[in-house]
C-alpha positions in Angstrom: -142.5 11.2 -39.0 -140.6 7.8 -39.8 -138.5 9.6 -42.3 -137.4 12.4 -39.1 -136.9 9.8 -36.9 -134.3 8.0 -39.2 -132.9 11.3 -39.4 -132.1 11.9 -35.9 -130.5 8.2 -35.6 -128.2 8.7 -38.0 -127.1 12.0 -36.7 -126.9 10.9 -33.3 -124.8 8.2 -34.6 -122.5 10.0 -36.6 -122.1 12.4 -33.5 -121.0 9.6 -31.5 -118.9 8.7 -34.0 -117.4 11.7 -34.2 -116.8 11.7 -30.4 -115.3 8.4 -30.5 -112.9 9.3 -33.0 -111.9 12.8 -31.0 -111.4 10.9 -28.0 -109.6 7.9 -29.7 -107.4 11.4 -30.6 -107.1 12.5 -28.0 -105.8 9.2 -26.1 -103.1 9.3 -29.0 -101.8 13.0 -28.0 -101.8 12.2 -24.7 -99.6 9.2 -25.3 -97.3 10.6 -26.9 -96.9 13.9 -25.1 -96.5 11.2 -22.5 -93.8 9.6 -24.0 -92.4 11.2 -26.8 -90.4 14.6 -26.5 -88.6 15.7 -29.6 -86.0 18.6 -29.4 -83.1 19.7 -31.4 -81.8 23.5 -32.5 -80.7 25.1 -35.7 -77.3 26.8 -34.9 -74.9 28.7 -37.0 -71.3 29.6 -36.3 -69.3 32.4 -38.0 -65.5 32.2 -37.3 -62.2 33.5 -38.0 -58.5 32.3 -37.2 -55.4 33.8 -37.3 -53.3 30.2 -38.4 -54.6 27.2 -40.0 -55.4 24.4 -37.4 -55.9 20.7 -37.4 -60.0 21.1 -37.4 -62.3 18.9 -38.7 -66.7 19.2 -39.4 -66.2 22.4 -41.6 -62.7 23.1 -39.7 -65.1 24.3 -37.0 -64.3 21.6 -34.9 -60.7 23.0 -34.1 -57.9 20.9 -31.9 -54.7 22.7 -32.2 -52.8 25.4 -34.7 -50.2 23.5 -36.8 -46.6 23.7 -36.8 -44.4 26.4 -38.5 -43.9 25.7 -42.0 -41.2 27.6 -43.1 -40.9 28.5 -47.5 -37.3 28.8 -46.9 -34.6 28.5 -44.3 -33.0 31.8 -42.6 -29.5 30.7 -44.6 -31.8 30.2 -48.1 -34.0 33.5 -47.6 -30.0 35.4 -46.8 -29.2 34.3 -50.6 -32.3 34.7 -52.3 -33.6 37.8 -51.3 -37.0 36.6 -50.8 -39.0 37.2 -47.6 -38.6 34.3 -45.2 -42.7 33.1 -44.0 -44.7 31.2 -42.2 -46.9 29.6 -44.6 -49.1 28.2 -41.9 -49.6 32.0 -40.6 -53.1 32.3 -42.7 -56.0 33.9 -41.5 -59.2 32.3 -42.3 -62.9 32.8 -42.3 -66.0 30.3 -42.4 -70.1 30.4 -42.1 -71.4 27.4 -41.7 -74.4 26.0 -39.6 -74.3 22.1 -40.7 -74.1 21.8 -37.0 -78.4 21.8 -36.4 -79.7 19.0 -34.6 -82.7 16.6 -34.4 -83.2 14.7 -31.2 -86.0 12.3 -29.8 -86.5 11.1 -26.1 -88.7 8.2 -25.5 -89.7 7.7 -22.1 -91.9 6.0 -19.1 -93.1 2.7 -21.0 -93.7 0.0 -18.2 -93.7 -3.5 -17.9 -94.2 -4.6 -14.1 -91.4 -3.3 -12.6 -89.4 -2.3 -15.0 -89.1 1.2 -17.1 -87.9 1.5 -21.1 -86.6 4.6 -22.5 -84.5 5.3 -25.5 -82.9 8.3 -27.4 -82.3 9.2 -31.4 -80.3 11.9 -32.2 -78.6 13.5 -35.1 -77.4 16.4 -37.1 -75.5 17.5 -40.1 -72.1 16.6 -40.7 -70.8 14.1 -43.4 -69.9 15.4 -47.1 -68.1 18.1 -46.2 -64.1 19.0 -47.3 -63.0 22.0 -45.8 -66.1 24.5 -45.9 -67.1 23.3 -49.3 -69.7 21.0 -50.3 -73.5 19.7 -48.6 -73.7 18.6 -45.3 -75.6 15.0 -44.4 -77.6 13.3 -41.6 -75.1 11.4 -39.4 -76.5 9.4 -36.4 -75.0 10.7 -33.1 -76.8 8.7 -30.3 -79.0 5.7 -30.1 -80.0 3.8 -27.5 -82.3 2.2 -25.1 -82.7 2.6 -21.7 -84.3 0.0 -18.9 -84.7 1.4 -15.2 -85.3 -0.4 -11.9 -86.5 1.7 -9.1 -86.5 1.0 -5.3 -84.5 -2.0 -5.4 -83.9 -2.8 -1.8 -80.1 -3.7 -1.1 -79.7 -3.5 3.0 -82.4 -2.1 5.7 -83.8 0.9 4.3 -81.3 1.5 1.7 -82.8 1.7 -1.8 -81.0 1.4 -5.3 -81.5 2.4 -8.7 -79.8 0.7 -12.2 -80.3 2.0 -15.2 -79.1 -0.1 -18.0 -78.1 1.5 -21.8 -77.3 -0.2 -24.8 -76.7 1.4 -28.3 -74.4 4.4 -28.9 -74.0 6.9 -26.3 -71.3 9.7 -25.3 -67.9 7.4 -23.7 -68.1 7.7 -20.0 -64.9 9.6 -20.3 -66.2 12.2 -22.2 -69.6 12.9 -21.0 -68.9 15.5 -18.7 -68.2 18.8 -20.4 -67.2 21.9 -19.9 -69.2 24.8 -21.0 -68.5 26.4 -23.8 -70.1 27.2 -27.3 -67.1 26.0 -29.5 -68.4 22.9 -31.4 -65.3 20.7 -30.1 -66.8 21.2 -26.3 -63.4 21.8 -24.9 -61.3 18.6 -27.0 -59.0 18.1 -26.9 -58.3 18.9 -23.3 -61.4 16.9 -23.0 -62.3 13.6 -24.1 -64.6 13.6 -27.1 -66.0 10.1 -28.4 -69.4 8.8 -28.6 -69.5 4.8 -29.1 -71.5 1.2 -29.1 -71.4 0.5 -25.4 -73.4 -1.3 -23.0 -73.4 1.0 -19.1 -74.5 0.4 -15.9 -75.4 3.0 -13.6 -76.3 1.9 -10.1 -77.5 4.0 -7.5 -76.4 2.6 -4.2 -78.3 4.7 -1.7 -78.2 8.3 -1.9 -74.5 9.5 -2.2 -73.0 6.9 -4.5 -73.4 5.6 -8.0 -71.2 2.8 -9.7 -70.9 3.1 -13.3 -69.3 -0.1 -15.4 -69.3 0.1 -19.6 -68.4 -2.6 -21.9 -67.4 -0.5 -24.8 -67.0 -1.1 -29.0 -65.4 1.2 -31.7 -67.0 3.2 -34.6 -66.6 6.5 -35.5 -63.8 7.2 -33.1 -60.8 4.4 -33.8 -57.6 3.4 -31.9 -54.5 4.4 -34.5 -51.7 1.4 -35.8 -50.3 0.5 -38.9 -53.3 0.3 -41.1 -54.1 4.2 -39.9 -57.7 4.8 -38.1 -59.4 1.7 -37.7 -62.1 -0.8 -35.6 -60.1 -3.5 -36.7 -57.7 -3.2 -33.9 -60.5 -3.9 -31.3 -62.3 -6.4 -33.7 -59.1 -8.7 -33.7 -58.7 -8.5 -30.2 -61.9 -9.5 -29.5 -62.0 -7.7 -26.5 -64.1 -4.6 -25.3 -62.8 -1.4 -23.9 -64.1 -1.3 -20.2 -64.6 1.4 -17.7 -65.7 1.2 -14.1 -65.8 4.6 -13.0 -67.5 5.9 -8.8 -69.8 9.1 -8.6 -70.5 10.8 -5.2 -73.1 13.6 -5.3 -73.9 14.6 -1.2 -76.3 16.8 -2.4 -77.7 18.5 -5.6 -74.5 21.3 -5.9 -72.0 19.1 -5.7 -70.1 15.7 -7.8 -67.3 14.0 -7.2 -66.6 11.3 -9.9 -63.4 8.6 -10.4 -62.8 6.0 -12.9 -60.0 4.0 -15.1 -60.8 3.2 -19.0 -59.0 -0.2 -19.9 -58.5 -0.9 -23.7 -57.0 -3.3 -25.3 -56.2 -3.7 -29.0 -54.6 -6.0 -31.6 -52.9 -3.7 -34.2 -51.9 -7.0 -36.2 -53.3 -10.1 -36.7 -50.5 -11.5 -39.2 -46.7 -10.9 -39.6 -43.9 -12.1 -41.6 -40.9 -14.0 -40.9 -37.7 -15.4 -42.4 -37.8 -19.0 -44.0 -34.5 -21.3 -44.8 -34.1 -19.5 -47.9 -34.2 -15.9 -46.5 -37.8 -15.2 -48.3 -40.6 -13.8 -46.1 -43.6 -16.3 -45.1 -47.2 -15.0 -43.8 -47.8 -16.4 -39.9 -50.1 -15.4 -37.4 -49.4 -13.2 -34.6 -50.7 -12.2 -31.3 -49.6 -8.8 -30.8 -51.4 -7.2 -28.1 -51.2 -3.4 -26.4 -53.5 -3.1 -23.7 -53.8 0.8 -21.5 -55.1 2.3 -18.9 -56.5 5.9 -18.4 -57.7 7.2 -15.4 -59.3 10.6 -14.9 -61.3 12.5 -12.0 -64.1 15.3 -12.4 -65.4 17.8 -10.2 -68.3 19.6 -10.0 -70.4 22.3 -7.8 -73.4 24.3 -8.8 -74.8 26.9 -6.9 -77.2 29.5 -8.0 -76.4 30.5 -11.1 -72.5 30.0 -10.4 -70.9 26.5 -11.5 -67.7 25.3 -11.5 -66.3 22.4 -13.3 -62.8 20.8 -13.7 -61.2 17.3 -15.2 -58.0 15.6 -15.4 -57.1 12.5 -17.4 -54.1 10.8 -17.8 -54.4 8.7 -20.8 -52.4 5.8 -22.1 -52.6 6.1 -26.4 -56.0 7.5 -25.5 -56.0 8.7 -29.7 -59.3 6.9 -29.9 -60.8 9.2 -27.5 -59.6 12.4 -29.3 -56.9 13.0 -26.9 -53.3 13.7 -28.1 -51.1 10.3 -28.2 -51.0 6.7 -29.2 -48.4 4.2 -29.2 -45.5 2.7 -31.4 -43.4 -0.9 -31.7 -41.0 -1.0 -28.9 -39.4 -4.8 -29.7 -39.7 -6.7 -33.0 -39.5 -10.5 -32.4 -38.4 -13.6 -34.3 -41.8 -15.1 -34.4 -43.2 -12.0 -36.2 -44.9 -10.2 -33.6 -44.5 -6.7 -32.1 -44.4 -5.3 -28.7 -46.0 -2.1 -28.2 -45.5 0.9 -25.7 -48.5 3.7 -25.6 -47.0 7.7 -25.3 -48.6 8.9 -21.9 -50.8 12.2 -21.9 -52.7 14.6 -19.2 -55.2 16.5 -20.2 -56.8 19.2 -17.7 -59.5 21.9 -17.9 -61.8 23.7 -16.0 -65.0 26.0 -17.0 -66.5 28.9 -14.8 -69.6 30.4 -15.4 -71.7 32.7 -14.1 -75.4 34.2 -14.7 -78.3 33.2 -16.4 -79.9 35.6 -19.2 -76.7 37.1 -19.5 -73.7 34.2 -19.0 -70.2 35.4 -18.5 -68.0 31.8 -19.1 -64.2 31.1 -18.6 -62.8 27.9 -20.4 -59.0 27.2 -19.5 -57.1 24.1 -20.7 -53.6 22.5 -20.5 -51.7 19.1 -22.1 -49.0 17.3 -21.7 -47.3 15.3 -23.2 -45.0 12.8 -21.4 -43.7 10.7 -24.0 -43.5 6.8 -24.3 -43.9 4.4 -21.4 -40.9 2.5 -22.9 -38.4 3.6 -25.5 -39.2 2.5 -29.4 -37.9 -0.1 -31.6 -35.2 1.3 -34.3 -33.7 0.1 -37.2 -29.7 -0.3 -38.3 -29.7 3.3 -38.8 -31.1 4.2 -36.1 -34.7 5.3 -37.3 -38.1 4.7 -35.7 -39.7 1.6 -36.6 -43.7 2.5 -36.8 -44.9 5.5 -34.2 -48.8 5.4 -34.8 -50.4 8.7 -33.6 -53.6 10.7 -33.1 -54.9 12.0 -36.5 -55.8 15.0 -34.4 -52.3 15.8 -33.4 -48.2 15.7 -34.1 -45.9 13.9 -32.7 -43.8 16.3 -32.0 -46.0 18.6 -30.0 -45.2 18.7 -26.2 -47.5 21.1 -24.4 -50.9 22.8 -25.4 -52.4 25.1 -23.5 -55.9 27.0 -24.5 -57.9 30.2 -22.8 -61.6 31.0 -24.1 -63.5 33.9 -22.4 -67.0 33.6 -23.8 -70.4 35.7 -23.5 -73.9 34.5 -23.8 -77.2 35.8 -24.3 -80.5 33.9 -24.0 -84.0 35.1 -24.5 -86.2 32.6 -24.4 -85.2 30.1 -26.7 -82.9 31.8 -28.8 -79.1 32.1 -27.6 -76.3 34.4 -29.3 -73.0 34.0 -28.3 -69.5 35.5 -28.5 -65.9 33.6 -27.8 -62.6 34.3 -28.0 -60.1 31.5 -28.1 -56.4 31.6 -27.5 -54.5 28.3 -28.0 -51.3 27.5 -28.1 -49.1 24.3 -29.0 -45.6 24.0 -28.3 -43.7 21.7 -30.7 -40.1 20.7 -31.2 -37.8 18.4 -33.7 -35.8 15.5 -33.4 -38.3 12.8 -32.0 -36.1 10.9 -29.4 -36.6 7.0 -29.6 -35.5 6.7 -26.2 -38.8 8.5 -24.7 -41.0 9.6 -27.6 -40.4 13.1 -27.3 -39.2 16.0 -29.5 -37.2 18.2 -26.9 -34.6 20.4 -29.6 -35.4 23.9 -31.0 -38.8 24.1 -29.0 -40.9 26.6 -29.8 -44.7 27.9 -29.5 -47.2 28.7 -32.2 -51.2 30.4 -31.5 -53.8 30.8 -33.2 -56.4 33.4 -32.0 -60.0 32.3 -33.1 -63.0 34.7 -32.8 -66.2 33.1 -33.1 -69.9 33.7 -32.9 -72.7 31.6 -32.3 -76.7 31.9 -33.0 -79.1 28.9 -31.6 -82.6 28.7 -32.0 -83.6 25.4 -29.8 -86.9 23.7 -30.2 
């Protein structure tokens, strides 16, 4: 009897135990269904283009189709009796999908009244040259997030501010267009994820202010020493935006705002002693922009219309076309800088749901230098520092991308067709920045086919 009752203890108490530990489980799941939502897809692309492009992740990330580049001139192919070609006129083909993604959103931890959040996100991209070689994990975003609520500002009014830090999409570029090419419309679009430290706040229910103190990392300003953060890091200054939504209701946004950068492209210069020898000094040379853009955008049903205009000062750092070059060399060593000026437009249509019909269309400009640039003796440029992305010498840009797209579920396949065009001339005039002699336009058609699986 003593020996049965001993039993049944220790079998109630492992069955407690047992329950203990399943609820103790079961706490944990809860918690983090609660506050932790992975996502992410795996996504392939298969391409082909009829020219080569400046392109970059696997040349799926495509900008522009580069210039003419002639084997021969017409004179020289006359004498030679060899075919005069293009040798830019290639047609090329890729199948790559180092573009999968792993995300995680963290969410709804409290402490009195205030809310913390955060993001990680990445995907393949790194260790790649052309379509050859093994992708790697790159970090895209990562940040935290705190949230006030119901912050009273006036009567009844109510605000919200949500405060980021870490890297997150540039306030320029976080509104997209829709499309399925990797580049997401660049580089009619802004395209640049950064450090940054934003402000959103909700001032009642139509308006929200937005200000960014912004750093450099993977996308750079341009200057003498090529693509670089050491232009911001010497000037010990931030990029800053201050942008204004307006959203009267849940089909429609208004939004305004200026980017201000300002950059050191030296920190030390040269000048002539007595004896005509060159002696290291400090300089202060200094180029500071402005870039303001407006976005619209109205949803209704399953019909949405989106559109953007910047016009961007340098704006290379961003992925738009330009930058800047010396306009006055001084005694002391320094330079003076003027930026090239740029619009970018777009706007995307769309339209359905399991079957989505989608319209891309995109034009640039280029307007040349504020002020004209430095020469030498001979009358050459002094230093012209320019998007890696683009050419000096290309004045207009213009792109149209009809795309279809299915969805079942959670699997997508779509199909685009891409028609940009670049216009380009010679003989960059100092005067304004601008090549305006034998103009000319290249295209490159680009078919392209998606598959994503999102989780």
């Amino acid at each position: 009897m003593k020996r049965i009752l001993i039993c049944s203890l220790m079998a109630f108490t492992c069955m407690g135990a047992v329950q203990a530990q399943e609820a103790k489980n079961e706490k944990v799941k809860e918690h983090i269904n609660s506050h932790f939502k992975p996502y992410g897809f795996i996504r392939n692309y298969f391409s082909v283009d009829t020219r080569e492009n400046v392109a970059g992740t696997g040349d799926l990330f495509n900008y522009l189709p580069k210039d003419n580049l002639w084997n021969q001139t017409e004179a020289e192919a006359a004498a030679s009796g060899v075919e005069r070609e293009d040798l830019n006129a290639q047609t090329t083909m890729r199948f790559l999908s180092l573009t999968t993604r792993l995300g995680l959103d963290i969410k709804d931890y409290r402490w009195g009244k205030t809310s913390f959040g955060g993001k990680i996100e990445a995907d393949f991209y790194a260790g790649l040259t052309g379509s050859t070689g093994t992708a790697q994990m790159r970090l895209r975003q990562a940040y935290m997030t705190l949230t006030w609520d119901s912050l009273h500002i006036s009567g009844d009014a109510l605000a919200r501010i949500n405060l980021q830090l870490g890297q997150a999409w540039h306030p320029l570029a976080a509104d997209m267009p829709d499309v399925i090419s990797l580049n997401t419309g660049a580089p009619f679009n802004p395209f640049s994820r950064t450090p940054q430290i934003k402000m959103d706040a909700q001032l009642g229910k139509y308006f929200t202010l937005t200000a960014s103190a912004l750093w450099q990392m993977q996308y750079t300003s341009t200057g003498p020493e090529g693509a670089s953060a050491n232009y911001i890091k010497y000037a010990y200054t931030p990029e800053c935006y201050l942008g204004l939504s307006y959203h009267p209701n849940t089909n429609v946004l208004l939004r305004a705002g200026v980017d201000l950068l300002s950059i050191a492209p030296r920190h030390t210069g040269s000048v002539l002693n007595n004896q005509g020898q060159e002696v290291k000094v400090k300089v202060n040379d200094r180029i500071t922009t402005f870039s303001p853009f407006l976005y619209l955008q109205y949803k209704h049903k399953d019909f949405s219309l989106k559109a953007k205009t910047v016009f961007a000062e340098a704006g290379e750092h961003m992925n738009l076309n330009g930058g800047y070059g010396i306009s006055r060399i001084n005694e002391d060593g320094s330079w003076e800088y003027t930026p090239t000026r740029n619009s970018s437009s777009w706007v995307s249509l769309t339209y359905g749901k399991q079957v989505k019909g989608i319209l891309f269309a995109g034009y640039v400009r280029n307007f040349g230098t504020k002020d004209a640039l430095a020469t030498n003796a001979a009358g050459d440029i002094q230093g012209f520092y320019f998007s890696k992305n683009s050419f000096t010498n290309m004045n207009r840009l213009w792109r149209l991308s009809p795309t279809v797209l299915f969805t079942w579920g959670k699997f997508q396949l779509g199909a685009e067709y891409e028609i940009t065009s670049a216009q380009y001339g010679k003989d960059l005039n100092a005067s304004n920045g601008l090549a305006e002699n034998d103009l000319h336009w290249v295209t490159n058609h680009k078919v392209q086919i998606m598959t994503k699986l999102n989780f």
